[in-house]
C-alpha positions, 0 to 999 in steps of 0.5 A: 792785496800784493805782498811787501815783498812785490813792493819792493823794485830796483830802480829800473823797474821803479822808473817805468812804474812812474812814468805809468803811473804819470801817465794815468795822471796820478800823483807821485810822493817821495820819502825816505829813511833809514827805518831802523826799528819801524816806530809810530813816528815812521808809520805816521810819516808815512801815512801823512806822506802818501796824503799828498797824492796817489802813489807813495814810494819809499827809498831805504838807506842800504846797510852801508849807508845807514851805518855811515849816517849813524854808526858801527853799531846800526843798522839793526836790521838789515837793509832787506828787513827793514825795506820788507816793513816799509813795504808791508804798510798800507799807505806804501805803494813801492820801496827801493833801496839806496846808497848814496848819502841823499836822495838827490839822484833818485829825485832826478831819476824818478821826478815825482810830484813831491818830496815829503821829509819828516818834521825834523826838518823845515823846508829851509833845511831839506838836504836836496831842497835845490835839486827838489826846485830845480826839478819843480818838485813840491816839497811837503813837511810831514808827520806828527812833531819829531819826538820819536826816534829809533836812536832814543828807542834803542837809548832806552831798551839798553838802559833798561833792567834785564829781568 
């Protein structure tokens, strides 16, 4: 069994992992996230994700870019943690760490078979569903109903009595 830490591989790197992996005729699933505080929710994203194909890759926001979607006061854990859980999950074969506001640009780079989202959204409301169409990449909606969340996590242990 490799490490989490194997998992975890620059974009270079990541690019001719793909294509071998193309070219042994596997299938190649995309997710992403902020996985700030690995829940329920995130684990059967991820696992239902990887349902569709042979390979689960995995990008995670960087620091700066999960503060910018969700505040001062997040991330929580830092981009290194948060990418060593990822990849310590059974159904994740690679994770890489990203910067920019979408995924748009690693779709181009890497051109897997599907691009799985969480059921937060819809296929209609996929942020990168035009360049996902114009590449010919699947889109799949994945995971249990959207009723976890790190942000409502986080919400309840602040309120709670300290004791």
């Amino acid at each position: 069994m490799r490490s989490s830490e194997s998992k975890i591989v620059s974009l270079q790197k990541l690019k001719a992992l793909v294509a071998d992996h193309k070219k042994r005729g596997q299938k190649v699933v995309f997710a992403n996230g902020g996985f700030d505080i690995l829940h329920v929710g995130h684990v059967r994203y991820l696992e239902a994700a990887r349902q569709h194909g042979d390979v689960l890759i995995v990008a995670v926001n960087s620091d700066t870019s999960l503060r910018s979607l969700k505040g001062p006061a997040r991330p929580v854990l830092d981009e290194t943690a948060r990418a060593r859980l990822v990849a310590a999950l059974r159904a994740v074969d690679y994770v890489v760490i990203f910067s920019e506001p979408t995924v748009a640009s690693l779709l181009r780079d890497l051109l897997p078979d599907v691009h799985a989202k969480g059921t937060d959204y819809s296929a209609d409301t996929v942020p990168e569903r035009a360049i996902a169409q114009s590449l010919d990449i699947q889109i799949a909606i994945v995971g249990d109903p959207k009723n976890h969340s790190t942000s409502a996590l986080l919400f309840s242990l602040r309120k709670a009595p300290h004791g």
